[in-house]
PDB file as gemmi writes it, atoms N, CA and C in Angstrom:
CRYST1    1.000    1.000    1.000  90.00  90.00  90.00 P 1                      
ATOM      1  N   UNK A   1     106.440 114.871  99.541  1.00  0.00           N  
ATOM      2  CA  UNK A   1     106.273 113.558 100.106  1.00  0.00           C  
ATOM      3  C   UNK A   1     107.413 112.673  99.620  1.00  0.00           C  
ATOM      4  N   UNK A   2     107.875 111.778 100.635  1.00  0.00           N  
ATOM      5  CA  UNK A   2     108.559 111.088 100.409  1.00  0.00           C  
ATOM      6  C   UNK A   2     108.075 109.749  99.647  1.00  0.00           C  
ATOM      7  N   UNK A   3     108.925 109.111  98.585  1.00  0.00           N  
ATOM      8  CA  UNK A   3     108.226 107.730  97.812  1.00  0.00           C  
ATOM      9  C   UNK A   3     109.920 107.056  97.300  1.00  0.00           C  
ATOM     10  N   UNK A   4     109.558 105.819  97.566  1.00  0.00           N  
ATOM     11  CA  UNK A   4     109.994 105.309  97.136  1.00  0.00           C  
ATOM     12  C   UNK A   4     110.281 103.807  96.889  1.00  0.00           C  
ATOM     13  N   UNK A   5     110.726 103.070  95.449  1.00  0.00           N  
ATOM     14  CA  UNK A   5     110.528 101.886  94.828  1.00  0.00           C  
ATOM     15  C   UNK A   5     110.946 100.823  95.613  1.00  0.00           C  
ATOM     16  N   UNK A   6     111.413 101.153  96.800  1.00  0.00           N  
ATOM     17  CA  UNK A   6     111.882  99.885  97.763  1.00  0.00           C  
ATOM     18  C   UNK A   6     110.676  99.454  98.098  1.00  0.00           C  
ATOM     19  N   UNK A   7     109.845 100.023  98.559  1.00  0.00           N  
ATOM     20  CA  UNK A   7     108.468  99.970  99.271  1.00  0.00           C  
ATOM     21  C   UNK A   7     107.482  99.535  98.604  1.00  0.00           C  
ATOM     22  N   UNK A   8     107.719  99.014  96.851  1.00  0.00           N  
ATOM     23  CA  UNK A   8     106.155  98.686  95.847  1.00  0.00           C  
ATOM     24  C   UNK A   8     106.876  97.467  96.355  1.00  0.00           C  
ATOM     25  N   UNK A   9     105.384  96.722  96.166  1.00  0.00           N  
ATOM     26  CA  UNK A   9     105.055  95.664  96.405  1.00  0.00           C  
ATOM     27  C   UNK A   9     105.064  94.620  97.444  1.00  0.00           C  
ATOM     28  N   UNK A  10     105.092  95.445  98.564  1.00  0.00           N  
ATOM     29  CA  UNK A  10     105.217  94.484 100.201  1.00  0.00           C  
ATOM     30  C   UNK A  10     104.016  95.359 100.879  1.00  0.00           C  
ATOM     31  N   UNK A  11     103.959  94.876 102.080  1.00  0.00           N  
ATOM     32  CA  UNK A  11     103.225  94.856 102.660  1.00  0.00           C  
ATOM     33  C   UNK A  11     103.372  95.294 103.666  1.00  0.00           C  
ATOM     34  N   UNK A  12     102.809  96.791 104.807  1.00  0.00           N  
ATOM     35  CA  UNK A  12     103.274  97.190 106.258  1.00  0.00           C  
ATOM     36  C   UNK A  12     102.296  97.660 106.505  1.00  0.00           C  
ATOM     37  N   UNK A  13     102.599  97.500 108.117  1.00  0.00           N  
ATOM     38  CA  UNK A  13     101.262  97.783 109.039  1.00  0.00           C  
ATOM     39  C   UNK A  13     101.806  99.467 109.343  1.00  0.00           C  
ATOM     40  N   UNK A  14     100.894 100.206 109.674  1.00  0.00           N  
ATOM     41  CA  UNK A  14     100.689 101.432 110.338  1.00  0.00           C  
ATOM     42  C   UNK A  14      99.683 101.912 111.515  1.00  0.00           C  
ATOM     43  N   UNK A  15     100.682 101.312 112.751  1.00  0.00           N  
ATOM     44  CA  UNK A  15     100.032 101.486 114.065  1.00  0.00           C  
ATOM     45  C   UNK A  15      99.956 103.276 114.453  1.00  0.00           C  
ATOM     46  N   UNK A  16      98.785 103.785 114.357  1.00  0.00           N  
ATOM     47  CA  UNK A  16      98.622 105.273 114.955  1.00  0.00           C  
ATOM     48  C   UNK A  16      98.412 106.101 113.821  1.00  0.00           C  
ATOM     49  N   UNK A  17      97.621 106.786 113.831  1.00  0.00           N  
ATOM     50  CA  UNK A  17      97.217 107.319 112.606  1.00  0.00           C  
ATOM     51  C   UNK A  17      96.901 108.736 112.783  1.00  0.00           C  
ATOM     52  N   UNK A  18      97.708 109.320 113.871  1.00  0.00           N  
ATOM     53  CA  UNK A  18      98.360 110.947 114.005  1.00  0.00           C  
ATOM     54  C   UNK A  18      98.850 111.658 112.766  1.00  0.00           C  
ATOM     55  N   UNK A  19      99.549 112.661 112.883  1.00  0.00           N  
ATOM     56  CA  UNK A  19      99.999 113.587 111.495  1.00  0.00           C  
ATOM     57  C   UNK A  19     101.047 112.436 111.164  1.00  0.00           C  
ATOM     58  N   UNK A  20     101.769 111.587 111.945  1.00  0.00           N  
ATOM     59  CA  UNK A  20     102.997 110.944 111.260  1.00  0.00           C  
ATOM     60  C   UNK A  20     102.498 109.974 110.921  1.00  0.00           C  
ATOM     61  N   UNK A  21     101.769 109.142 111.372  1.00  0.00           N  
ATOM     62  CA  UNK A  21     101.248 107.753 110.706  1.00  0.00           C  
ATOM     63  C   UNK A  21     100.521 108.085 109.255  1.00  0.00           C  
ATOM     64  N   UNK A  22      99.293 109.139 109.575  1.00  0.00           N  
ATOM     65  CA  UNK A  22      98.989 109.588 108.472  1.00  0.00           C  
ATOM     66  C   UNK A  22      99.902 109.812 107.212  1.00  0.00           C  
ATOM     67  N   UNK A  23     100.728 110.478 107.329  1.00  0.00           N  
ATOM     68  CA  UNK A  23     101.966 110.423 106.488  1.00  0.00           C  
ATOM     69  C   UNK A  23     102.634 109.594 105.967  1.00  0.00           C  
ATOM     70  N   UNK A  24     102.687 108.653 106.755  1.00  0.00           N  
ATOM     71  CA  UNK A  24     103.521 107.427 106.354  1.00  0.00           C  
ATOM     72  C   UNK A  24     102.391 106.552 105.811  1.00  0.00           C  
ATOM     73  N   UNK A  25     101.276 107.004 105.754  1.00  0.00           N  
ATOM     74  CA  UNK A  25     100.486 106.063 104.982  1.00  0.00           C  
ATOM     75  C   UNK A  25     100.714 106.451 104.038  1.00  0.00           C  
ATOM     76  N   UNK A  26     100.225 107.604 103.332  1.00  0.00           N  
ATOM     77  CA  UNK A  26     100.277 108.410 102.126  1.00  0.00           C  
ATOM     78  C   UNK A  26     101.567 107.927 101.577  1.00  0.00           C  
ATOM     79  N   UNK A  27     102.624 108.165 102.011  1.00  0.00           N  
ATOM     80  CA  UNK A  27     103.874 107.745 101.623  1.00  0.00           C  
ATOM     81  C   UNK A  27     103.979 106.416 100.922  1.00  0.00           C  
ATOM     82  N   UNK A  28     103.315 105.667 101.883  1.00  0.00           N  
ATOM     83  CA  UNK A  28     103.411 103.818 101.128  1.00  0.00           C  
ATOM     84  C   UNK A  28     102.502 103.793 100.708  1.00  0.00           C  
ATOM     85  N   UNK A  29     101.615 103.996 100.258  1.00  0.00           N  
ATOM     86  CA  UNK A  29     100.332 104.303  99.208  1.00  0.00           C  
ATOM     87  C   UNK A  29     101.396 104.687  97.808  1.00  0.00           C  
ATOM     88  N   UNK A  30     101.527 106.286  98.119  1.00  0.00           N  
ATOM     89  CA  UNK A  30     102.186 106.432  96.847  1.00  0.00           C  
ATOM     90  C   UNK A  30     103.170 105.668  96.415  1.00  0.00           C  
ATOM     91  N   UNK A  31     103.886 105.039  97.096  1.00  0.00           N  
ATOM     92  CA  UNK A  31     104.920 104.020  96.267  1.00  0.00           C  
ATOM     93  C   UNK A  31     104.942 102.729  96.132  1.00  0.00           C  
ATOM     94  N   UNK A  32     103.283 102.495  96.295  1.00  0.00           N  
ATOM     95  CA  UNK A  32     102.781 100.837  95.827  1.00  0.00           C  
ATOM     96  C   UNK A  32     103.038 100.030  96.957  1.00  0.00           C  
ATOM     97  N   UNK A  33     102.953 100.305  97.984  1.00  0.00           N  
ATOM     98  CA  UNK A  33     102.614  99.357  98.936  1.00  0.00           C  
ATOM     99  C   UNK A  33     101.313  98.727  99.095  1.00  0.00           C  
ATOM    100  N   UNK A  34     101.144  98.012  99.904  1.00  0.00           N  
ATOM    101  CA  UNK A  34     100.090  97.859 100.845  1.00  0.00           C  
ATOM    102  C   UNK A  34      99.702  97.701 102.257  1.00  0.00           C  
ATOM    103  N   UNK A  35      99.007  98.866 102.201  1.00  0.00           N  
ATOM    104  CA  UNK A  35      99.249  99.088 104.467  1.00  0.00           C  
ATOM    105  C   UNK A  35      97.634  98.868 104.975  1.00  0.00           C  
ATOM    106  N   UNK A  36      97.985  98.217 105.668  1.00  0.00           N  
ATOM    107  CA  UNK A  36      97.341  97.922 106.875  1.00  0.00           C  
ATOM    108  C   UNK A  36      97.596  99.062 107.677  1.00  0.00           C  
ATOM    109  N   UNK A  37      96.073  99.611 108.576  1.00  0.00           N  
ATOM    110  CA  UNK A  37      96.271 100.502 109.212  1.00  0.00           C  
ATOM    111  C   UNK A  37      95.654 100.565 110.597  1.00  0.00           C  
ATOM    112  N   UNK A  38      95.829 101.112 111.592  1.00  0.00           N  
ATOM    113  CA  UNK A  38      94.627 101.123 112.536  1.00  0.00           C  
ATOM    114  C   UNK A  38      95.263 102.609 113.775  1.00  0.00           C  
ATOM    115  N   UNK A  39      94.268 103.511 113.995  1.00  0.00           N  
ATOM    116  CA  UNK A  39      94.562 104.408 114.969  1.00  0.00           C  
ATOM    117  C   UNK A  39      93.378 104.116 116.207  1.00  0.00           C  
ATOM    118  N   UNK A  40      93.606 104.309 117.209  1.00  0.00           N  
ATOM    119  CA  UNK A  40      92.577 104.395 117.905  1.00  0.00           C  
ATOM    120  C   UNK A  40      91.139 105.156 117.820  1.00  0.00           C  
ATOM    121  N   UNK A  41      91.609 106.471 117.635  1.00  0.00           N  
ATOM    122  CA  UNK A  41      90.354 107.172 116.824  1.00  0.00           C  
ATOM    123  C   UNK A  41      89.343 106.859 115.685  1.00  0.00           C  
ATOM    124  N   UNK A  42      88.232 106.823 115.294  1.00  0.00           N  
ATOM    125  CA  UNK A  42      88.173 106.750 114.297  1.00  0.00           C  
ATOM    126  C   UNK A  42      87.731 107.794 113.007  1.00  0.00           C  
ATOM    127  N   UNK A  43      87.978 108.680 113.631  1.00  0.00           N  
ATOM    128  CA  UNK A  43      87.740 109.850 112.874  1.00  0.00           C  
ATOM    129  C   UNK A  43      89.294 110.101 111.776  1.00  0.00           C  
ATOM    130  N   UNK A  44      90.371 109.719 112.196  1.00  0.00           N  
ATOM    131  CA  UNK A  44      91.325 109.437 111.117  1.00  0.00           C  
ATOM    132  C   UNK A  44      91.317 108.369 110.546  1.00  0.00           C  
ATOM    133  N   UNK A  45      90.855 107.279 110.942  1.00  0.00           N  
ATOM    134  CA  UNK A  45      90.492 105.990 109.879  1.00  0.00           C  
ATOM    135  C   UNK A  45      89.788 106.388 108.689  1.00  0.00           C  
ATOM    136  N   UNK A  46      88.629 106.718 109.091  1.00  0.00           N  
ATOM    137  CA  UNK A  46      87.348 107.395 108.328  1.00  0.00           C  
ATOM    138  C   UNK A  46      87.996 108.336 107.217  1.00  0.00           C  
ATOM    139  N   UNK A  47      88.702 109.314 107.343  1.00  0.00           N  
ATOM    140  CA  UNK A  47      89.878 109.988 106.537  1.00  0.00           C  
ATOM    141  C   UNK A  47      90.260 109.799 105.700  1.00  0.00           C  
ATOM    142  N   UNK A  48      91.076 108.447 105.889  1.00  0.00           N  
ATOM    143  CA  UNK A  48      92.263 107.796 105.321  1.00  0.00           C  
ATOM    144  C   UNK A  48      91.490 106.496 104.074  1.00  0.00           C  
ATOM    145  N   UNK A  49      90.434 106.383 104.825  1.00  0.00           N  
ATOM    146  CA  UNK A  49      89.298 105.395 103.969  1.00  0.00           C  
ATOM    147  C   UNK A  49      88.694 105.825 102.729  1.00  0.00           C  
ATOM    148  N   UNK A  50      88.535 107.389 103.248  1.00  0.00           N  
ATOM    149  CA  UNK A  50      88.106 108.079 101.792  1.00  0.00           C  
ATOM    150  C   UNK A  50      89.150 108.348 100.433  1.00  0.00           C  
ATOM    151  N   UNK A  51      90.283 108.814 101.335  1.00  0.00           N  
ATOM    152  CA  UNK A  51      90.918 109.172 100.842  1.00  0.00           C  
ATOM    153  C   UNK A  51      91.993 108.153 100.053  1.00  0.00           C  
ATOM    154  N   UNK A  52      91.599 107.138 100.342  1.00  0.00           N  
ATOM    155  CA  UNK A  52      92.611 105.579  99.868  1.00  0.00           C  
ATOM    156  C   UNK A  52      91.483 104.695  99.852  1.00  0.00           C  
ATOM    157  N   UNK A  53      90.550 104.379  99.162  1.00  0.00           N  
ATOM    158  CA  UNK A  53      89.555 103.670  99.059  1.00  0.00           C  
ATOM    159  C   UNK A  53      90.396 102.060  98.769  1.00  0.00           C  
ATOM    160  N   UNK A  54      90.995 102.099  97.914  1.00  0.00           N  
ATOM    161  CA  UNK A  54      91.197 100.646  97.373  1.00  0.00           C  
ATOM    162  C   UNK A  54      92.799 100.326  97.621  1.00  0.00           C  
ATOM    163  N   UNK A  55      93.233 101.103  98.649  1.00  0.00           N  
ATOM    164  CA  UNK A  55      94.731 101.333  98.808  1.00  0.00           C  
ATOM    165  C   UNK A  55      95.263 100.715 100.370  1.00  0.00           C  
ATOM    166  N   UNK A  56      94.265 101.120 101.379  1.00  0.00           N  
ATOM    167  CA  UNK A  56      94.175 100.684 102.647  1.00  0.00           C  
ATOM    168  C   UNK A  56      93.107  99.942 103.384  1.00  0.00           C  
ATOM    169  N   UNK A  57      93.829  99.148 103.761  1.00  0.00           N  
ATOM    170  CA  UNK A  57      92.747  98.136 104.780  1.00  0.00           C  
ATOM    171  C   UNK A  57      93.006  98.878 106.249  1.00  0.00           C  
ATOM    172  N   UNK A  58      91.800  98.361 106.990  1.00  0.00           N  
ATOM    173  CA  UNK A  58      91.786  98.542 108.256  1.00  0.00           C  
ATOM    174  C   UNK A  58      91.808  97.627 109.404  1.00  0.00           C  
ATOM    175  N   UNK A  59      92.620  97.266 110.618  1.00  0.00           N  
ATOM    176  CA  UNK A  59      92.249  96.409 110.971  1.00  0.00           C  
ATOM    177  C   UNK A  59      93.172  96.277 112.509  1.00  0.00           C  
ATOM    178  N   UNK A  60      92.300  96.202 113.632  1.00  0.00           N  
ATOM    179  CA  UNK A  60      92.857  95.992 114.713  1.00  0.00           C  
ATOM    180  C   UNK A  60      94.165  94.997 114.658  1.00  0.00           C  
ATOM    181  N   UNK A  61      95.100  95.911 115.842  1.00  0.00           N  
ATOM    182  CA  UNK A  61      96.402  94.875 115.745  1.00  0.00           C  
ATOM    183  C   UNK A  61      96.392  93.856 116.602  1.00  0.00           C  
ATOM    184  N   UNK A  62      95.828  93.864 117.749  1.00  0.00           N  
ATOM    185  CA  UNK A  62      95.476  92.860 118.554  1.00  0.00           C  
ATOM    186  C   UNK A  62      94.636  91.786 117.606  1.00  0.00           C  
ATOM    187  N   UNK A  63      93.850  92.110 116.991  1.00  0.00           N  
ATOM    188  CA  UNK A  63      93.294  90.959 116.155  1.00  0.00           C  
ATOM    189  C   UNK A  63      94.286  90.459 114.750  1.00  0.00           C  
ATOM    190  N   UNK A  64      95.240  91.175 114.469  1.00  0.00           N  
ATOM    191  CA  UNK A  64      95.785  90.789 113.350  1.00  0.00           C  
ATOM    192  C   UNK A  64      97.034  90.156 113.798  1.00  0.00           C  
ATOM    193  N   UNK A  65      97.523  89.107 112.669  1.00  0.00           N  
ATOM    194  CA  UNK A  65      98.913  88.217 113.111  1.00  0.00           C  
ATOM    195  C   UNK A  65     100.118  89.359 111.636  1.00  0.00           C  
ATOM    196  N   UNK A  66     100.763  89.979 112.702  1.00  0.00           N  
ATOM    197  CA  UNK A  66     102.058  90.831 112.425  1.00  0.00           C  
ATOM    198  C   UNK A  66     103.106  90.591 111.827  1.00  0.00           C  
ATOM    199  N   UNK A  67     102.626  88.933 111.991  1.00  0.00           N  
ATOM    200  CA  UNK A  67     104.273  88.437 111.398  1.00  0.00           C  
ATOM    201  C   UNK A  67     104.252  88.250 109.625  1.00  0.00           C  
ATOM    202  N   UNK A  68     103.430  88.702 108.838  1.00  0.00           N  
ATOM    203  CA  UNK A  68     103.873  89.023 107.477  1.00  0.00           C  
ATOM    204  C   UNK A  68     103.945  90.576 107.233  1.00  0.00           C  
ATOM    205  N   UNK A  69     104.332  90.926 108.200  1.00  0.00           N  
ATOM    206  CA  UNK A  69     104.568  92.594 107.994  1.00  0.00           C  
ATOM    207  C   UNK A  69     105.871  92.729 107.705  1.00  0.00           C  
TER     208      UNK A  69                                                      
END                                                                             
């Protein structure tokens, strides 16, 4: 996996939560981000929730304002 220290301490959204979004969560997880996430499915939300309990939020993008991403 890719990580790295550019990425602690900001903040990014992750629209789609396929094998690559998935990934790129994990990715900014491990290097201290904080992501916002949302796939259409929710059977990879559900996933990603367990698996990042206190690491990822969830949250429609139509309902969320993008511009501190």
């Amino acid at each position: 996996m890719i990580t790295g220290s550019a990425f602690a301490g900001k903040r990014y959204a992750v629209l789609g939560l396929a094998r690559s979004g998935a990934a790129a969560v994990a990715s900014l997880v491990a290097s201290g981000a904080a992501v916002t996430a949302w796939g259409a499915r929710e059977g990879p939300r559900l996933a990603l929730a367990a698996r990042y309990p206190d690491a990822v939020t969830f949250e429609d993008p139509l309902a969320l304002d993008l511009s501190g991403f």
